[in-house]
N, C-alpha and C positions, 0 to 999 in steps of 0.2 A: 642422766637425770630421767627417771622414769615418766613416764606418761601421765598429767593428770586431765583425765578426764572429763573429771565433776567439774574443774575451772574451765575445760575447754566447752563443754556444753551449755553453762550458765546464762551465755547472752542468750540462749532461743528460749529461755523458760518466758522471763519476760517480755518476752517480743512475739504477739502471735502471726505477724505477717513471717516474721525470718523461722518462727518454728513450723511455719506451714509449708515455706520453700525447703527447709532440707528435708520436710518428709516426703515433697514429690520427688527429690531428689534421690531420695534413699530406697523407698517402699516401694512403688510400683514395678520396679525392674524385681521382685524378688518373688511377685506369681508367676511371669512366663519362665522364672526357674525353679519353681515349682513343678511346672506342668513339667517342661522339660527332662524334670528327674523322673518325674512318673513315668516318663512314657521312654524312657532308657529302659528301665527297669520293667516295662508290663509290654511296651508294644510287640505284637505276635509277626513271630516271623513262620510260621508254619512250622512241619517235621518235616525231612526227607524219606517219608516212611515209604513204604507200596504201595501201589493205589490201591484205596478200599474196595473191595467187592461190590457191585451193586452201582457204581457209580458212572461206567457204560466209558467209551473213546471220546477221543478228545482230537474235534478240527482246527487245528491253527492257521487265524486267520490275520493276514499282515498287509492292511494296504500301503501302498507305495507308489509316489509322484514324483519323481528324480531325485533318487536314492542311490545312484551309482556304487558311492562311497562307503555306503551302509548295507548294501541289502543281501549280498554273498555272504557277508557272515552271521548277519541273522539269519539267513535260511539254513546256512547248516549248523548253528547253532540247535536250530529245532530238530533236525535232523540228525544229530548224538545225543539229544537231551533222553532221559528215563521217562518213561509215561507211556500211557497207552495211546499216541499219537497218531488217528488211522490217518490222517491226511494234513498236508500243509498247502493253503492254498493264498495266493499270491494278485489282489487287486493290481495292476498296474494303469495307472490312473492316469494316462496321456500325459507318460513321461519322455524327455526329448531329450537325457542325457547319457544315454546308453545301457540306463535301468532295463529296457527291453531285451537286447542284447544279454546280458548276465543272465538273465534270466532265463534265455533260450538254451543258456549253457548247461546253467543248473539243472534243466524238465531233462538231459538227457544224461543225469548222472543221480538226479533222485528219482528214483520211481512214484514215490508219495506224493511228488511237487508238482502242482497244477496250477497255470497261471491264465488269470482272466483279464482279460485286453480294455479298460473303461472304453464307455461309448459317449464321454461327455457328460458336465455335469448337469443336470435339470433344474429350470428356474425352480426357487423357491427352496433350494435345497444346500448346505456349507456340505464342501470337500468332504471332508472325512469321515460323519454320519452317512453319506452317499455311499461312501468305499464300503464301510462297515453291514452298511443294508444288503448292498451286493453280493460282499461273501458270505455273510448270516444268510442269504438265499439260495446256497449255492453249497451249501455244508451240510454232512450228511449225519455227524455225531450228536447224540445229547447233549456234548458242552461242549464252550465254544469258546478259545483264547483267541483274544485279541491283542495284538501283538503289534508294539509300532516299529516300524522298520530300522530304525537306529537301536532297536536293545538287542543285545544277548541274552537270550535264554540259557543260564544255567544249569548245568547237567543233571542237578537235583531242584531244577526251580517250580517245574511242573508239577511235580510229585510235594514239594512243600506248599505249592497251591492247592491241590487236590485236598490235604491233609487238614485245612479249614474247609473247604467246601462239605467235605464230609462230613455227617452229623455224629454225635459224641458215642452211639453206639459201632461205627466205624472207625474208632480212630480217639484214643487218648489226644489229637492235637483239634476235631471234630467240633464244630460250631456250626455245623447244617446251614451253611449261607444258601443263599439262589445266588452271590455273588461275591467275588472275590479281588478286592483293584489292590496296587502293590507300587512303591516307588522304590524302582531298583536303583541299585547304588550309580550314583552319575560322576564318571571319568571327565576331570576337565586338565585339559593340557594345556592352556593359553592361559594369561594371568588373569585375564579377565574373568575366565570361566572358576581360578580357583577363588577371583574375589566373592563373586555372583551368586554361582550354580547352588553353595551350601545353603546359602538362603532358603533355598527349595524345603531342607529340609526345617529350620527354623519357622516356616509358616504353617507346619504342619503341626510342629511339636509344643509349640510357645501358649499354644490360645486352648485347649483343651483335653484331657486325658482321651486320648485314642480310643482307648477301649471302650467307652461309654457308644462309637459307633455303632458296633455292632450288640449292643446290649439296651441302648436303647431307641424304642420305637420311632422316637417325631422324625421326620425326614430332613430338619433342619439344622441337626444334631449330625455333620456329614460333612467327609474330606473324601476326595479319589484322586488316583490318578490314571489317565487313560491308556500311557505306556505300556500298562502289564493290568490286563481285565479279563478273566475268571468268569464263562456267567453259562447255569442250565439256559437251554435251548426254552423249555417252558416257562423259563419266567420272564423270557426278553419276548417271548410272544405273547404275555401277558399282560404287558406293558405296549404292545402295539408295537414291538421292537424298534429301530433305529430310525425307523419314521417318525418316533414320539418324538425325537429330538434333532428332527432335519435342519432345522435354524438355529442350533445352537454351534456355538463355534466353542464354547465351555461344555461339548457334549459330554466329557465323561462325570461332569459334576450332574449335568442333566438327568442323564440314562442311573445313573446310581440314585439319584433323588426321586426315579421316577419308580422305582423299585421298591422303593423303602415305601413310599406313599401305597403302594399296593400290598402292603403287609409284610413283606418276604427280608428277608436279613441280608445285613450289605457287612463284610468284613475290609477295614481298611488294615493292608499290610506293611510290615518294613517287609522292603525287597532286595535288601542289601545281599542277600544269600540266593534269590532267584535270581537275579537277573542284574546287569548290565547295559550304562547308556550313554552316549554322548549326543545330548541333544542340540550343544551350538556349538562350532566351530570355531568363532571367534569372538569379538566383540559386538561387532555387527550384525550377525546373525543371532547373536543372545539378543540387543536391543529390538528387533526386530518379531526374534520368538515370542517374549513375554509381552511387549507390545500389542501382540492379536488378541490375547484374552485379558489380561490383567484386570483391566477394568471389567470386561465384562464378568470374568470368575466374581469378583466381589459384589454381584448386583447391575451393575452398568448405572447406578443413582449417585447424583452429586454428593448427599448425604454421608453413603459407603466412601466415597471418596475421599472427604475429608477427614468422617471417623479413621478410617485404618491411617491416612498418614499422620495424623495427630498422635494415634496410639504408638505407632512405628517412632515417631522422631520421643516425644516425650517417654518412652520405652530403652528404647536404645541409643538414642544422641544426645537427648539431654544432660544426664549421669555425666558424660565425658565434658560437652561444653560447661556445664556447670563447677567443676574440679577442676578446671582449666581457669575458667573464671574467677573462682573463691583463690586460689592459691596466688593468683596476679594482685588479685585485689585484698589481699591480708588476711582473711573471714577464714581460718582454723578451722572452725567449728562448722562452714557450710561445705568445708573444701574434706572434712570426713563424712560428713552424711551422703555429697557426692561422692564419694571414695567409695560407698556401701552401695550405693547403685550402679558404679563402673566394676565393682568385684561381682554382684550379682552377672551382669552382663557376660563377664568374660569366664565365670566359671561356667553358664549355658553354654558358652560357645567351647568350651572345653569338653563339656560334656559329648555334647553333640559330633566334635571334632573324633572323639576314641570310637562313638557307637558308629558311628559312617565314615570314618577315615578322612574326613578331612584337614585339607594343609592348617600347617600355624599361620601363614597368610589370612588366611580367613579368622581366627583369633583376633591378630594383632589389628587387623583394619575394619575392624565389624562396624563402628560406625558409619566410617566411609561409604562401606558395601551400601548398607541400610537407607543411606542419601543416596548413593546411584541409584536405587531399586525404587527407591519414589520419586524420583525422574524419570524412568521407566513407566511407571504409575500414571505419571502426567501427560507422556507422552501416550500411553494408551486408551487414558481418558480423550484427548486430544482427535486419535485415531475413532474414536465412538461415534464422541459426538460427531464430528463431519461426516460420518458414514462411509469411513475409509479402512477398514480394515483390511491389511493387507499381507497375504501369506501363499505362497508357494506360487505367484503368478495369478493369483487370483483376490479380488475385492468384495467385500462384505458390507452389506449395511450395519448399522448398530443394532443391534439384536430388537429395540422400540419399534421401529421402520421394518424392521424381517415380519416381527410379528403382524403389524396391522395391516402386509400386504396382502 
C-alpha cells in the first residue's frame, strides 16, 4: 500500500504547537548540511605546485615538550618533504622523556636540524606561544612553518602551502595570504579517537562556508588550526609576534585573529593532502586534550557556553531522540519530520566521512560522539572557571585571571 502522505501530515496543519515541533525537528539540521556541502566542494587544499619565485626559504619551526613518540618522524618527515626548507629547528621545552635524547641523534644525521634546550617557562606567559616566540627568534627565513610535533609533514604539504600563500600572479592556486593554518588529516586508532577526533572536522565545516575566511575582512569571520601554520616573517612582526598572544592557550585562533585585525589575509586550509596527525592516544588523553581549550576556543563566556551546547544537542541529538520518541509513542507524522532531521545528520556525516576518510563508526554513533564532546565542553568549562587548566605538566589560569594579571 503506498504511502499517503497528505493523511500522514494532516494532524500538524491544525495543531500549531505539533507543526512547530516537527519543524525543529526536521529544519535545522538541514543548514549545517548545507555548509557542509559547501565546504566539500569549495574548501582549498592548495596545489603541489613549485614554489613560486619570489617567495624567499622556509624555517620549520616545531616545539616539543615530551614528544618521545612523535618527534623522530616529524623531523624527518620535514626533512624528505619538497620546499625550499633552509632549516628545521627544534624547541625542546624541558622535556623529561627522552625527547632530548632523539633528538641528539637526529642533529647528527640532519645537517638542517638544530635544536634549542628551553630555559623554563616565564611568568605571564602559556607553553606553547613561549616555544613559538623562541624559535620565531631564532629563524633566519622570511617564512616561518610552525609545525606541531605530532604531524607529518607530507612530501608535497609544504609546496601546497606555499601555493596559497602565493599571490594570484604566482601561482593559478595564489591568494597572497600573510598566513596560512591547515587541519591535516587526523589518524585515530583507538575507538575513542575514531568516535571523537572527526568531530574536529564537523566543527569546522557545520557553522560556515570556509571560504568566506579568507575573502572576508572582519576578524570574527575565522577558523585555525595551530598544528600546521604558514606565516611571512613580516607579518608575525607586525602583529608584535607570538608575544601578542602569550596568555592565550587558544593561541592559534589568537595569532590568526590578530592578523586579520591588522589587515593582511588569513587562508584556512583542508590539510588532508599536507599533512598528518595523531593528537591523542587514547581516551584519556583526548579528554584531557580538548578539555585545555574547549571552552576557552569558544570565548571562555557562560553565554558561549550554553549557546554551542544548545545548538550541538538540538542539531545533532535531538532529530534522533525525537524519531525515537514519535515511533514509541504512535505520532507517524512527528516520527518523519524527525526522520528528515536524522537523514540530514547522517548524510553530513557521510559526506564528511568520503572527504576526510572517516570510519562508519563515526556515522553510525554521531550522536553519542556529539554527547561526549559536550561533556567534554563541561568539563572544560569546569577546568576555566576554577583556573585549572591543565596540559603537559603545566597549569593555567582562565584566560579572565591571565589577562587582568
Amino acid at each position: 500500500m503506498p504511502l499517503d502522505l497528505t493523511a500522514l501530515l494532516t494532524p500538524l496543519w491544525g495543531d500549531p504547537a505539533r507543526f512547530s515541533l516537527a519543524a525543529i525537528l526536521a529544519v535545522p539540521a538541514l543548514g549545517p548540511l548545507l555548509f557542509v556541502l559547501i565546504n566539500a566542494l569549495s574548501w582549498t587544499r592548495g596545489r603541489p605546485l613549485p614554489a613560486p619565485a619570489g617567495l624567499g626559504p622556509v624555517s620549520v619551526l616545531i616545539p616539543a615538550r615530551d614528544e618521545v613518540a612523535n618527534i623522530e618522524r616529524c623531523v624527518r618527515a620535514v626533512d624528505a618533504a619538497a620546499g625550499p626548507i633552509s632549516e628545521i629547528i627544534v624547541y625542546d621545552d624541558g622535556s623529561t622523556d627522552g625527547t632530548s635524547e632523539v633528538l641528539a641523534r637526529l642533529q647528527g644525521e640532519i645537517g638542517r636540524l638544530r635544536v634549542v634546550r628551553g630555559a623554563g617557562l616565564p611568568a605571564g606567559w602559556v607553553g606553547k606561544p613561549h616555544a613559538c616566540h623562541q624559535l620565531a627568534a631564532r629563524a633566519s627565513a622570511p617564512l616561518l612553518l610552525h609545525l606541531d610535533a605530532d604531524v607529518s609533514l607530507a612530501p608535497e604539504g609544504l609546496l601546497r602551502m606555499l601555493s596559497l600563500l602565493a599571490t594570484p600572479d604566482q601561482g593559478p592556486a595564489g591568494l597572497g595570504a600573510a598566513l596560512v593554518t591547515a587541519v591535516p588529516r587526523q589518524r585515530t586508532d583507538s575507538l575513542a579517537e575514531r568516535l571523537m577526533m572527526p568531530l574536529l572536522h564537523l566543527s569546522y565545516a557545520a557553522w560556515l562556508p570556509l571560504q568566506l575566511i579568507h575573502r572576508v575582512a572582519d576578524p570574527r569571520v575565522l577558523a585555525a588550526n595551530g598544528q600546521l601554520l604558514l606565516i611571512r616573517r613580516e607579518a608575525l612582526a607586525a602583529v608584535g609576534g607570538w608575544a601578542r598572544v602569550k596568555t592565550a592557550v587558544v593561541d592559534d585562533m589568537a595569532l590568526c585573529r590578530a592578523v586579520k585585525e591588522s589587515g593582511q589575509r588569513v587562508v584556512f586550509a583542508d590539510g588532508d593532502q599536507m599533512a598528518t596527525c595523531r593528537m591523542y592516544e587514547d581516551a584519556g588523553a583526548l579528554w584531557r586534550g580538548f578539555s585545555k581549550n574547549f571552552y576557552e576556543g569558544i570565548g571562555g563566556r557562560p553565554f558561549a557556553l550554553i549557546l554551542v551546547i544548545a545548538l550541538h544537542i538540538g542539531l545533532f541529538v535531538l532529530p534522533y531522540g525525537g524519531l525515537a520518541v514519535a515511533l514509541a509513542g504512535g505520532a507517524p507524522d512527528l516520527a518523519l519530520a524527525a526522520a528528515v532531521g536524522v537523514a540530514a545528520n547522517v548524510l553530513l556525516r557521510v559526506i564528511l566521512a568520503l572527504r576526510h576518510q572517516h570510519g562508519a563508526l563515526s556515522v553510525a554513533l554521531h550522536p553519542v560522539a556529539v554527547l561526549g564532546m559536550m561533556a567534554v565542553l563541561l568539563n572544560s568549562a569546569w577546568w576555566s572557571r576554577q583556573g585549572a587548566i591543565q596540559w603537559r605538566g603545566r597549569s593555567y589560569a582562565a584566560r579572565a585571571a591571565r589577562e587582568a594579571a
